[in-house]
N, C-alpha and C positions, 0 to 999 in steps of 0.2 A: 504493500500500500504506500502508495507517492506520502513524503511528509512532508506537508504544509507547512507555513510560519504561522503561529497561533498570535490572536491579540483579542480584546475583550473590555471590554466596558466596563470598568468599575467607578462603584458608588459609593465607597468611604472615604472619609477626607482626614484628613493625618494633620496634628499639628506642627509637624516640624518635619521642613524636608533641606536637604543638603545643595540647593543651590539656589543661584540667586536669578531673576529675570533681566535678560537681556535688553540689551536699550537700542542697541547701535543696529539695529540689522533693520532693513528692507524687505516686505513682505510683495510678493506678485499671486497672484490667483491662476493657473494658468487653466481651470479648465471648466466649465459651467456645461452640464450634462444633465438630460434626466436620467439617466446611466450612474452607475459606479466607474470610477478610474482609481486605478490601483497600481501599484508595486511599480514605480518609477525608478529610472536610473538616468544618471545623469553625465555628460563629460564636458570639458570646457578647454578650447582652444585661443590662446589669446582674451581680443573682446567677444568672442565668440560660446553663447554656451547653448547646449543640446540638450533638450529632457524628451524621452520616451516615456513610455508606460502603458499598460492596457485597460480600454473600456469598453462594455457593455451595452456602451447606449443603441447600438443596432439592433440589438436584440441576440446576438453572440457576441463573445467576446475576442478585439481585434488591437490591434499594435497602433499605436499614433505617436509622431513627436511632433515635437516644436522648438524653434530654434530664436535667439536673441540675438544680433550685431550688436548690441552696443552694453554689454556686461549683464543684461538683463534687465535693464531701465525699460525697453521694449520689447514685443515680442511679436514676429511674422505669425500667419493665419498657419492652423495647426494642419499637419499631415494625416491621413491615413495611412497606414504602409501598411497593410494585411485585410483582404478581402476575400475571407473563405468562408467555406458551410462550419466549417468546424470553431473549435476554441482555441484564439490564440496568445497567450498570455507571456508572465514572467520576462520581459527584455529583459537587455542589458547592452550597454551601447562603450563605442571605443572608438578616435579620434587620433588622426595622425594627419595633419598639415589639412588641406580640404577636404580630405576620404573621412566619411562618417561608415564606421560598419553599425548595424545592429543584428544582433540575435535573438531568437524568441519559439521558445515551446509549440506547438502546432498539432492539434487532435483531426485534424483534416481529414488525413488516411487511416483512419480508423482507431489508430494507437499513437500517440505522441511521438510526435519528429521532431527534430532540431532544424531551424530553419535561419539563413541567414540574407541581410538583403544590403545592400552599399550604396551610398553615393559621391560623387568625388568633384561636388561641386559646393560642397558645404551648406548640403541639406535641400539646396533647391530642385532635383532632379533626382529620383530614385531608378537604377536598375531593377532587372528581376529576379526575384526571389529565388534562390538556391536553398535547394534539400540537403542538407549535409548528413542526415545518417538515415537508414533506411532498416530497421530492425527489427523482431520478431518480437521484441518488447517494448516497454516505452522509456522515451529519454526526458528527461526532464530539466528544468533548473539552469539553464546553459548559462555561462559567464564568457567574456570574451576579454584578450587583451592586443593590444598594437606593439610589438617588440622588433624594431626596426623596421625590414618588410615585410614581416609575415605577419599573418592572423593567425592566433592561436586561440581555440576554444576547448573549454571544458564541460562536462555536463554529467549528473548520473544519470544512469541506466539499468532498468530490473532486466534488459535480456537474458543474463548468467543464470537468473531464476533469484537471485538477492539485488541488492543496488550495490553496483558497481560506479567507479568514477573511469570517465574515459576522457582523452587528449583527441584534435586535429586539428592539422595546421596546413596554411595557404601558403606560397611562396611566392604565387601572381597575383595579388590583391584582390584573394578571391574567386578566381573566374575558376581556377581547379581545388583539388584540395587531395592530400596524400591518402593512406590510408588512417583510418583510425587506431590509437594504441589503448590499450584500457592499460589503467595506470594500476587497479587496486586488483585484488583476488583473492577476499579474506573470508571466514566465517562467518562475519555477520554484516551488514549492511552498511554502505557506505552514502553520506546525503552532502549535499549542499557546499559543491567545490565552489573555492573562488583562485583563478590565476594571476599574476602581474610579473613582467617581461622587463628586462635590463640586457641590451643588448642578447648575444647567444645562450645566456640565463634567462631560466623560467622555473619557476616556481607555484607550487599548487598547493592549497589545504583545502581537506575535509572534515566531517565528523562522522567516526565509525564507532559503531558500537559492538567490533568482534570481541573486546575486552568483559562485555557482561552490560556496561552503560556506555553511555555516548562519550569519545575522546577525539580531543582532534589531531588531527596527524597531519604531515609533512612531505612534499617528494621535490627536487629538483632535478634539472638537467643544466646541464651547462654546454649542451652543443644544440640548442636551437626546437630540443624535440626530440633528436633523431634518436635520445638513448636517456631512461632515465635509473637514476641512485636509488639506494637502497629507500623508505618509507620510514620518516622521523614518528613516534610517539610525542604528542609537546605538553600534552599533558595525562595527568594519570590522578586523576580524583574520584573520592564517591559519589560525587554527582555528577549530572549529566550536564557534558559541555556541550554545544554547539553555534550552530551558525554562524562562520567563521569568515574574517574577513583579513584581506594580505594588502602591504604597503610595501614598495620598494625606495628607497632613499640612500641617504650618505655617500661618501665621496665612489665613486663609479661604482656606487650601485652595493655597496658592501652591507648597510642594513637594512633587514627586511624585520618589520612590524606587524604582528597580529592579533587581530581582540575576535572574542566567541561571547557568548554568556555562558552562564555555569551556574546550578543550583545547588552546587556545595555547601555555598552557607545557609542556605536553607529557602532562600526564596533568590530567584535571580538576579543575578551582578553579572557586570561588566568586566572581562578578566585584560589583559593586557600582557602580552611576551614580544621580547627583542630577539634581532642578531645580529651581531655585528662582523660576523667573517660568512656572511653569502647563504647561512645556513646550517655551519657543520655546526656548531654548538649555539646553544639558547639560554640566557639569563633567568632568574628566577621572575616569576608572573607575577602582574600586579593587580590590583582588584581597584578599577577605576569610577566604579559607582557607590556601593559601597551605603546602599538607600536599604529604609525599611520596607518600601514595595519592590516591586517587580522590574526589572533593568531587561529591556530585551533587544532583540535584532540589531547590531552594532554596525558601525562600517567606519573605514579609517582613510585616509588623505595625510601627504609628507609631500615637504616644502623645505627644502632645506636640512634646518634643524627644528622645525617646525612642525609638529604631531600634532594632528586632529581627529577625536574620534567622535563620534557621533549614535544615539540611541534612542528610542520613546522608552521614557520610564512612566510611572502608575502611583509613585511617592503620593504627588499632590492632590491623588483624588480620580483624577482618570487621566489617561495618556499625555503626558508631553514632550518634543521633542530636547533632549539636551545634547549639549555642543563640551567637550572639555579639549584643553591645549595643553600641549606640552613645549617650550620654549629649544628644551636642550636634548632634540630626540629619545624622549620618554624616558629619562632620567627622575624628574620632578615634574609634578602637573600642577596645575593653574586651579584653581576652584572653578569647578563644573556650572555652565550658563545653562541655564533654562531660555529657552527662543520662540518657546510658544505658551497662550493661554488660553485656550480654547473649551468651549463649552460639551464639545461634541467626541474629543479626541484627537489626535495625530499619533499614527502609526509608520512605521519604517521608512526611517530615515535614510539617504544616501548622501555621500557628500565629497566635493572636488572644488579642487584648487585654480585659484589661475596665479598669476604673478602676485597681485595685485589683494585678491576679493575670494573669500571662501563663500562654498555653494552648498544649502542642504535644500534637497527638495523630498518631499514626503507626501502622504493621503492621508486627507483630514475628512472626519464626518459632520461638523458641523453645520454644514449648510443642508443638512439632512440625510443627504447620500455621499460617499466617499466622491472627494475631490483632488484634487493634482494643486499642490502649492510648492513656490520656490522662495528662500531666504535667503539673504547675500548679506555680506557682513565685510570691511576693509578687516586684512589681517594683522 
């Protein structure tokens, strides 16, 4: 059974929660529906930044973005990019000089396919849509990243008969694509990879629960794909970590950044692990929420020496979205901002960088049914 990200409406309100509401940020709206829109990703190029996501409002559900030239002050009229019988959901979008790729879930042929679609004119003009796997089971989840010229995608897949985590990668911007590797082949089930690319290094996590409970684990290659390392363990608790999210930084690329949740301590927090030599060893983990409600769906952005992680927590009562920094690459952190206050909730966050301006966009229910919103904030 596919695993969902769960999120949920609560109605108790707590006197005292661990951070403060933010002042300095920029709110846009970007999507007004009788539909639900959901689960957005976002990437930013220059003054340029990109939100996808999937909605409803047709009456199945289908892939749309939309794009801002000038940091997000504005925004052009939104796209469709997915016009099938079936459901097309879960994107996730990647950015290199004009080429927009997106990738996105697809129940079309029966059973869930991995589906990718490009444009290389910086959103205004879409090619067509490419199948990338074609299986007797179904693929889910897919992440994408730009690591010089190739496209490399991750996704799980129940084909094996459990969920497995599989690799493919482009070499011609897409138009072919090699064979597929599966990365994982354990006893118990594998969910929710995320990749990110530094030159001929690439790097993947997931959360596997061959261990008994959910942990999250580690693989790299360091030739492009074409061969990958042994499968790091990063962590090993009694609770269950997941949902895991990867940052590449530091000077060419030497540390890589990850935060999951984990219900170790008893109700969910925010975990946080470094490394600073490409991967072979990893620092001890930090617990960057650290709230008496619920801390979930994380996602992380590097700048420098600049660490941003991002999450809905449920402290205040119900959902909101919080932003925490780290100045000295997650050495020390900054007391955790709150960014939103909403009557209705905000749920999963994602968030990216430009030079200049950090980007979180999420789905909020306030206006009755889930909506697409972006917040931009000077770093």
């Amino acid at each position: 059974m596919k695993k969902i990200k769960k999120f949920t409406i609560f109605l108790v309100w707590f006197a005292f929660f661990s951070f403060t509401l933010g002042a300095a940020w920029t709110t846009k709206r970007l999507t007004s529906n009788s539909g639900n829109s959901d689960y957005p990703a976002i990437a930013v190029n220059g003054a340029n930044v990109y939100v996808t996501w999937g909605d409803d409002t047709s009456g199945n559900a289908e892939i749309y973005f939309k794009r801002s030239t000038d940091g997000g002050a504005t925004w052009l009229a939104t796209k469709r990019i997915t016009f099938n019988s079936g459901s097309s959901g879960y994107p996730d979008i990647a950015v290199n000089g004009s080429t927009i790729c997106i990738v996105w879930e697809d129940g079309t042929t029966g059973n869930f396919e991995i589906f990718f679609r490009r444009s290389t004119d910086g959103g205004a003009t879409w090619q067509a849509a490419k199948r990338i796997t074609n299986n007797s089971g179904s693929s889910y989840v897919p992440r994408i990243a730009i690591s010089g010229a190739n496209f490399c995608v991750v996704w799980e897949d129940d084909t094996p008969g459990n969920y497995e985590i599989y690799f493919r990668k482009s070499t011609d911007g897409g138009a072919t694509w090699q064979s597929a590797k599966r990365l994982t082949n354990n006893s118990g089930s594998s969910y929710y990879p995320d990749i990110v690319g530094y030159g001929s290094y690439l790097y993947v996590v997931w959360d596997d629960v061959s261990s008994g409970n959910d942990d999250v684990y580690f693989r790299r290659s360091i030739d492009g794909g074409a061969s990958w390392q042994s499968q790091k363990r990063l962590t090993n608790n009694a609770g269950v970590s997941e949902y895991t999210a990867i940052a590449v930084g530091g000077l060419l690329g030497s540390d890589l950044y990850v935060v999951w949740e984990d219900d170790t301590p008893g109700n969910d927090d925010i975990y946080f692990i470094k490394s600073t030599d490409k991967g072979v060893t990893w620092q001890t983990n930090k617990n960057l929420s650290n709230n008496s409600g619920g801390s979930d769906f994380p996602d992380i952005a590097v700048n420098g020496s600049n660490v941003y992680v991002t999450w809905y927590d449920d402290t205040p009562g119900n959902p909101e979205i919080v932003v925490r920094k780290s100045a000295n690459g997650g050495e020390a952190w900054q007391a955790s901002q709150r960014i939103t206050n909403n009557a209705g909730g905000s749920f999963n966050p994602v968030i990216t960088l430009s030079i200049s301006n950090q980007y979180v966009s999420y789905f909020d229910l306030t206006p009755g049914n889930y909506e697409i919103y972006l917040k931009f904030s000077p770093l």
